[in-house]
N, C-alpha and C positions, 0 to 999 in steps of 0.2 A: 206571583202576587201573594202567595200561600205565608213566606214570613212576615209580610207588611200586616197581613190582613188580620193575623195572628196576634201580634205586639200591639198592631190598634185593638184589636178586639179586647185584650187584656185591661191595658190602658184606660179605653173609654170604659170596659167594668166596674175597673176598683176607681175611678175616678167619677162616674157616676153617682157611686155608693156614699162619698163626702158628701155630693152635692143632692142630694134626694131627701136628708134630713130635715133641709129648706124646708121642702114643701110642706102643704096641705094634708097633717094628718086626720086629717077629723075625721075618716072614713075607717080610721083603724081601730081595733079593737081592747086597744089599752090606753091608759091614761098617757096624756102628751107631757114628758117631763118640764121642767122649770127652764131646761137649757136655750126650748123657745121661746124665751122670753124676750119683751121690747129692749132690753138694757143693752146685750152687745150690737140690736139692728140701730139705736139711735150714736152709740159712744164706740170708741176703740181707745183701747189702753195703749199707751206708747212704751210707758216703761213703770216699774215701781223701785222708786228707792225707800227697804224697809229699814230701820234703826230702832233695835228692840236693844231699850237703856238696861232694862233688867231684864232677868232669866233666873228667878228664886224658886228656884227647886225645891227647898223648903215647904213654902207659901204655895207653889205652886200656883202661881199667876206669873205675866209679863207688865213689864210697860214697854211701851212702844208709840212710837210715829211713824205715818207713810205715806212719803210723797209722793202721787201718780202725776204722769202727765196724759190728759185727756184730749182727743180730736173727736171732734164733734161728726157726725154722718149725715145730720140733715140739717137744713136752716131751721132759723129759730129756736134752738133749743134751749131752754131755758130754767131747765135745773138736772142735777148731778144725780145718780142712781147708782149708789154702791150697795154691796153686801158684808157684812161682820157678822159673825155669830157670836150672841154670848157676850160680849164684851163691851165696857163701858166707854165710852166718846167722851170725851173731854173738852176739847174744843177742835173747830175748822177752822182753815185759811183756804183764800181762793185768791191765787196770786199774791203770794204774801199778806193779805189782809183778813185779821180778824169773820169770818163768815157764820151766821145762824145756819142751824140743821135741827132733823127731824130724826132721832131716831126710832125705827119700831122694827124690831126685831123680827127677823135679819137684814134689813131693810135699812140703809142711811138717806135720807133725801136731802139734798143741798140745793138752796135757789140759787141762782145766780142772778146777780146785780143788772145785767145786759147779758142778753141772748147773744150767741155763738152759731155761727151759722157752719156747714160743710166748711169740714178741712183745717177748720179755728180748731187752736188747742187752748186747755188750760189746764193751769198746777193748782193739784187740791191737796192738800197736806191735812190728814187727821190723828189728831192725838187718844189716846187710847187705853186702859189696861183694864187686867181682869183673869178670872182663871178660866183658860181658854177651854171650848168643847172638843169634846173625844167623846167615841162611841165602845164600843168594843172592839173597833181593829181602826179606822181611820180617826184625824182629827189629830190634836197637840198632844202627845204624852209623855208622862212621868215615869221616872225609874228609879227613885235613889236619889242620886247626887247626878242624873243623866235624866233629859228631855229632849225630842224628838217632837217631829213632823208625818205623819202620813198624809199624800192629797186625797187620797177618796176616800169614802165608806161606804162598805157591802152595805150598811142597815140604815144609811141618808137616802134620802131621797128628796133633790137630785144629790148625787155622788160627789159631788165636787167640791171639797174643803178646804181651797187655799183661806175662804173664810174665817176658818176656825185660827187665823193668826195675824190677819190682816185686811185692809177694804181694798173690795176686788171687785170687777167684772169675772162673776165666778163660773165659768162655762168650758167647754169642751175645747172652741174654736176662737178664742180672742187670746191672742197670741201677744205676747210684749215680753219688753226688756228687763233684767233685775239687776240691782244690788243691794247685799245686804247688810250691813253695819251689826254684827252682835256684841254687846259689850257683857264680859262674863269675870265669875270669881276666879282670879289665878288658883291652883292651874291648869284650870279647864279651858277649854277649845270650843270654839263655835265653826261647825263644819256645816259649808251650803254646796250649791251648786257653782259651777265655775270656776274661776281663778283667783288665787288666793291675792289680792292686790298688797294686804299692810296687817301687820299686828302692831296696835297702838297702844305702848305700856302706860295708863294712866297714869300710873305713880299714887294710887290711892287700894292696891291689892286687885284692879279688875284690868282688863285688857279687852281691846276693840279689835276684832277680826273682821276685815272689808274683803266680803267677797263680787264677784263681777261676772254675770253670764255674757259671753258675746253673743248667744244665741237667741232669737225671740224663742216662747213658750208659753205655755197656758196656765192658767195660775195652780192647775194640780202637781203642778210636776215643779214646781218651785219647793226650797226644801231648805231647813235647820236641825241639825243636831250638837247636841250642848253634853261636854260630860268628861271626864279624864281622858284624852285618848291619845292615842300613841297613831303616827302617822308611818306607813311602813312604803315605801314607795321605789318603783324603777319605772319601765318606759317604754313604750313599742312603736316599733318601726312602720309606718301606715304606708300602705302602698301609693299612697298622693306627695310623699317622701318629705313627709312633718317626724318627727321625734314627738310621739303624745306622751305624757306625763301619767305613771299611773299611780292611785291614790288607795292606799287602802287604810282607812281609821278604825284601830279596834283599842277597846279596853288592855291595858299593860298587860295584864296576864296573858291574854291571845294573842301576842309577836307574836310569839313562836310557833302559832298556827297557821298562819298565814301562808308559809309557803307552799305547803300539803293543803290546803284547799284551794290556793288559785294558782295549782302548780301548772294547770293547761288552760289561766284566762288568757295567754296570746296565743298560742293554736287557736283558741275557739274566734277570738278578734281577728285572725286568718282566715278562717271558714267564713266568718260573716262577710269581710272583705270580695273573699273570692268570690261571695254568691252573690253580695247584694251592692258590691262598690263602696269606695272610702267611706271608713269613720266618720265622720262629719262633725266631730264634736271637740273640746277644747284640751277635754281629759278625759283619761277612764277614773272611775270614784265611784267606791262602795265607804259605808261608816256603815258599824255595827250599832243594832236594834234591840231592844227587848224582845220586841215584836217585828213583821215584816213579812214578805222582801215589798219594798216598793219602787216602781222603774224613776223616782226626779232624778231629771234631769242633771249627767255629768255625778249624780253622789245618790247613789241606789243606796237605798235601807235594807240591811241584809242582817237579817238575825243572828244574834250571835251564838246561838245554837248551829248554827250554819258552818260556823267557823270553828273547826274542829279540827283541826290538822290531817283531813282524809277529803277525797272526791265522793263522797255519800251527799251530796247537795251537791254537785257538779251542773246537774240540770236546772237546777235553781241559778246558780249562777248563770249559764248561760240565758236562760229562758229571760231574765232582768235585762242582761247585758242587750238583747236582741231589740230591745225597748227600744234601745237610743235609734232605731231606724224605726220598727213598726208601733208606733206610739209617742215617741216623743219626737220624732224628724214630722211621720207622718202620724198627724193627728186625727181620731174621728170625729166628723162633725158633731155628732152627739152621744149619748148615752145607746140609743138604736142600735151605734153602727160599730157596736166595742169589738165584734169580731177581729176588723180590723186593725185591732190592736193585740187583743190575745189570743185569735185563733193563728194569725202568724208567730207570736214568740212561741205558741206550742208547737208549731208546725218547726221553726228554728230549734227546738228540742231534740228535735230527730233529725234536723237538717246536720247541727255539729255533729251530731257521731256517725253521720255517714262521711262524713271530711276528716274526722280523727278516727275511728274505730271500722268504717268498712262499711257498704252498701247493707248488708244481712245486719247490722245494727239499727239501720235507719227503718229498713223493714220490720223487722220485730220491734221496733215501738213506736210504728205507724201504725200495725195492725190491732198493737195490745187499744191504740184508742178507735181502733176502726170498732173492736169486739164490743169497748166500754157504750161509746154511743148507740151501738144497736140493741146490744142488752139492757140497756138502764138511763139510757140520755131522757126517754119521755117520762122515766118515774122522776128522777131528782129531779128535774125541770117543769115537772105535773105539764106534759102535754109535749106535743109535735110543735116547732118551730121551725122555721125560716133562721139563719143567721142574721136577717137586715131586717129593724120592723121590732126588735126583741124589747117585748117587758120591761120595765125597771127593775120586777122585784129579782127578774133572773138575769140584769146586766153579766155577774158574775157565775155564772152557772155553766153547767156541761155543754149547754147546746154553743155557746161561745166560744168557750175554750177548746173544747175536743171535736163537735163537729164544725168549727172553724178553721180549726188546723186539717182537717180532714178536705174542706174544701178549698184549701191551697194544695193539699196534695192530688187532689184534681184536676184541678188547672194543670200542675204539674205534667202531670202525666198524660193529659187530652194535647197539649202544646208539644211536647216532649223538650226538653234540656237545652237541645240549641235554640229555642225560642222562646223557654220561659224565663231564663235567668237574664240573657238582658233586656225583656221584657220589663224584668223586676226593676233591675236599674234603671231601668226609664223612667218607671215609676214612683222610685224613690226620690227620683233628680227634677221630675214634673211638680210632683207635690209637697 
């Protein structure tokens, strides 16, 4: 009974851990973020088709339209709750038709004409531009003749920025479909997430890039990058015995970098494989940053100081890449439960280099963060935490990232090897 009991025990932990966000914080002793909010218990997002007509780099603003489609969670519901930040509304439609709206910032309110009960969807299409919000690391950014996406920010609160470029259910756990339409100045490139479906030569100096996620996601991990780039691409062999496509988008100067910094991203796409089971996604894709690394989905923002023609960011690379399972497959329910997202890609930090470089690799920088949380995790984080339960202001902090990857190597090693790795995969495959 000892492996059943084991793999469940695992199982109902980290599966617990989603579902505990639910409840009833009021008992806890920090502020309950925005992500509980009524918007994703009354709405769920099906899909959003975005079409951002401009991207003036210059101006630094967009224009934009975004068609969601919305199903409704309880009867009678009788008006639309989205979020934008920052940006000006223009007009609504609700099912093709002309619709009044409210906006107050962040805040869209839309009535509807007739109530929607459970299960009913509708199509809300909002028109829009303006020069979007950025913080100091998350939010819509400028470069140049180059503009980007990051979905979170360390200094929002709540974290969640698919806002800062579009009307969302902006949360952790309302998961939908995309595509994205960017119409940009030849010969720039509009790079998203997913499959490149069309580039549409206008005939008037701008070109329409249609991109298409097969996969649902949360609007953080949704993603645009706009800028000169150079597309450098091959392909790995996925043990589900698919040919994925790999993407790498950097600035023309950095070809040549490329293959000396992602000279072991398929070993490392092997190690994740062997530990944690198929890739699950449509491609691999990074685009180069000013700023970064951010895990959206299928097209990680990877700074391009990163991309250096050496494995001096190697960890960085993989730590992103490990996303597309603990974070972008498997979502936390809320801002709470982030361990689950970056205490496993730290914990995959040391996972690949015990698969590429040797057991005494994985240990020596297990222990360099065993040393780090016990000497200095309650100074940077001002206080003793819990992983589950955590603060906003320290979503991003030591006690997530290093004593989160510390308690996957826990588990680890309380389970031992033959019971926590397909353990993991279960886990990966359940949720």
């Amino acid at each position: 009974m000892k492996p059943f009991l084991s793999v469940f025990a695992l199982m109902f932990f980290l599966g617990q851990t989603l579902v505990f966000a639910q409840h009833d914080h009021s008992q806890c002793n920090h502020t309950v973020s925005f992500e509980h909010s009524l918007i994703s218990d009354t709405l769920d997002a099906i899909s959003y088709e975005i079409h951002l007509t401009e991207v003036n780099t210059s101006a630094q603003t967009i224009t934009a339209n975004t068609k969601i489609i919305l199903a409704s969670k309880i009867d009678g519901l009788t008006q639309v709750t989205l979020e934008l930040l920052d940006l000006t509304v223009d007009q609504v439609q609700v099912n093709g038709v002309s619709n009044t709206f409210d906006q107050q910032n962040p805040f869209l309110y839309i009535p509807l004409s007739q109530p929607i009960n459970i299960g009913e969807e509708v199509e809300v299409e909002v028109f829009y531009h303006g020069s979007p919000f950025h913080e100091g690391w998350g939010g819509f950014h400028w470069g140049g003749d180059y503009a980007f996406n990051l979905g979170v920010g360390f200094e929002s609160d709540p974290h969640n920025l698919g806002k800062a470029w579009f009307p969302c259910i902006d949360d952790f756990h309302d998961r939908a479909f995309y595509e994205v339409y960017a119409t940009v100045d030849n010969p720039k490139k509009a790079v998203c997430g997913g499959t490149l479906i069309e580039v549409i030569d206008n005939g008037n100096g701008t070109s329409t890039w249609h991109w298409k996620l097969n996969t649902d996601i949360p609007t953080y991990l949704a993603s645009v990058a706009v800028g000169e780039y150079e597309n450098v691409e091959w392909s790995f062999n996925s043990m589900s015995g698919s040919e994925i496509p790999i993407n790498v988008y950097v600035r023309p100067a950095d070809t040549a970098k490329v293959d000396g910094s992602f000279q072991t991203l398929v070993q490392v796409l092997d190690a994740f494989e062997e530990s944690f089971g198929p890739y699950a996604w449509e491609r691999v894709g990074y685009v180069g940053t000013a700023i970064g690394a951010m895990e959206h989905a299928t097209n990680i923002a990877y700074p391009h100081f990163s991309i250096n023609g050496n494995l001096s960011n190697e960890s960085l690379m993989a730590h992103e890449l490990s996303h597309m399972y603990f974070g972008d497959l498997i979502t936390c329910e809320s801002a709470e439960d982030m361990w689950l997202n970056e205490g496993w890609a730290v914990f995959c930090e040391s996972r690949y280099r015990e698969i590429l470089y040797g057991v005494e690799a994985y240990q020596s920088n297990m222990e360099g963060r065993h040393k780090d949380v016990l000497y200095t995790g309650h100074i940077t984080d001002g206080g003793y935490y819990a992983v589950y339960g955590i603060p906003t202001d320290i979503t991003y902090g030591n006690t997530v990232y290093q004593k989160g990857a510390l308690m996957v190597h826990t588990l680890r090693n309380y389970m031992g090897d033959e019971l926590f790795f397909p353990a993991v995969k279960a886990y990966v495959q359940a949720f």
